[in-house]
N, C-alpha and C positions, 0 to 999 in steps of 0.2 A: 214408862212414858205416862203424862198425864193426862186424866179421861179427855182433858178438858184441850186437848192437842192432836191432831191426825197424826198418822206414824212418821208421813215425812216431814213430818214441819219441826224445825231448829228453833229452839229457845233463843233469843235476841239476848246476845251477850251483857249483864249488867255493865252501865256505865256510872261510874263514879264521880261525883262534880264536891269539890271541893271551895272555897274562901280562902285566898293566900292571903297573907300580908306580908308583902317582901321587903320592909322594915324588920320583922320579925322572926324569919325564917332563917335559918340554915339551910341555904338552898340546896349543898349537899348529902343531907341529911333527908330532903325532900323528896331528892331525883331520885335516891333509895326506894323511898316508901312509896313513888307512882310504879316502880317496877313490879312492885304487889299487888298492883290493881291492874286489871281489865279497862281501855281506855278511858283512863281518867281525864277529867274536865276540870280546868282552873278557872276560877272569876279572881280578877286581880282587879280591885277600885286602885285607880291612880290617882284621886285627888289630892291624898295628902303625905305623897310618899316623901318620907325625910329623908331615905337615901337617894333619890335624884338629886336633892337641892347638895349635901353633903357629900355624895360621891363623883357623883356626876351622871348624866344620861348614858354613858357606856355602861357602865356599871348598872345600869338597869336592863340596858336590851344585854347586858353579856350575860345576867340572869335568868331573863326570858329565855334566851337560846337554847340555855343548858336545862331549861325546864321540859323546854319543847323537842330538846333532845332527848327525852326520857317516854317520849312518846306520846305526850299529855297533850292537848288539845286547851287553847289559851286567848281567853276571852278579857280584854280589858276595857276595863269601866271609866269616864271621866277621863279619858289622856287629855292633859293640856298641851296646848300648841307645841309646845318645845318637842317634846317626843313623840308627839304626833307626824312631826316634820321628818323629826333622825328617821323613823320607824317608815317612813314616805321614801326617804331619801336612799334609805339603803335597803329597800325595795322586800321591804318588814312587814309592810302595810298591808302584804294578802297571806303571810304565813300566821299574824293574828287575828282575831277577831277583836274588832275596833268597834265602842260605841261612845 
C-alpha cells in the first residue's frame, strides 16, 4: 500500500474518457475495446455527424445503445434539434449526457 494512503482506503478506480467519432468508428470493434477499460467515458461532438444526415437518426441512437451497452458512460456534444428530440422522445435524454 502506498505511504501516501491509510490502510483502509481504496484507490479510486481509473476512468477512462475517450473522443468518438462515430462517422469513423467500427462500433463493434469499439464495444470490444471499452470491455478493456475500467468505466470508460465517451465525448461524442454531434455537430457534424455525416451518418445522421446519411443513415439516419436511428442509426445513430442504435449506436449510442450499443455503446452504452458496453458499459461506457456517454457524453454528447452539440446534438442538433433533430436528435435531440428522438433522444427526448424515446426517453434517451436521461441515459446521455446532453450539452
Amino acid at each position: 500500500m502506498s505511504a501516501f494512503l491509510p490502510a483502509s482506503a481504496k484507490p479510486e478506480p481509473v476512468v477512462s474518457i475517450f473522443t468518438v467519432d462515430l462517422d469513423a468508428v467500427e462500433t463493434a470493434q469499439l464495444v470490444h475495446a471499452l470491455a478493456q477499460q475500467p468505466r470508460p467515458q465517451l465525448l461524442i461532438d454531434c455537430d457534424n455527424l455525416r451518418c445522421q444526415r446519411t443513415l439516419g437518426v436511428s442509426h445513430v441512437v442504435s449506436q449510442l445503445l450499443l455503446l452504452r451497452q458496453s458499459g461506457a458512460s456517454i457524453w454528447l456534444r452539440k446534438v442538433d434539434p433533430v436528435l435531440r428530440r428522438c433522444l427526448h422522445l424515446l426517453g434517451l435524454d436521461s441515459v446521455f449526457l446532453i450539452s
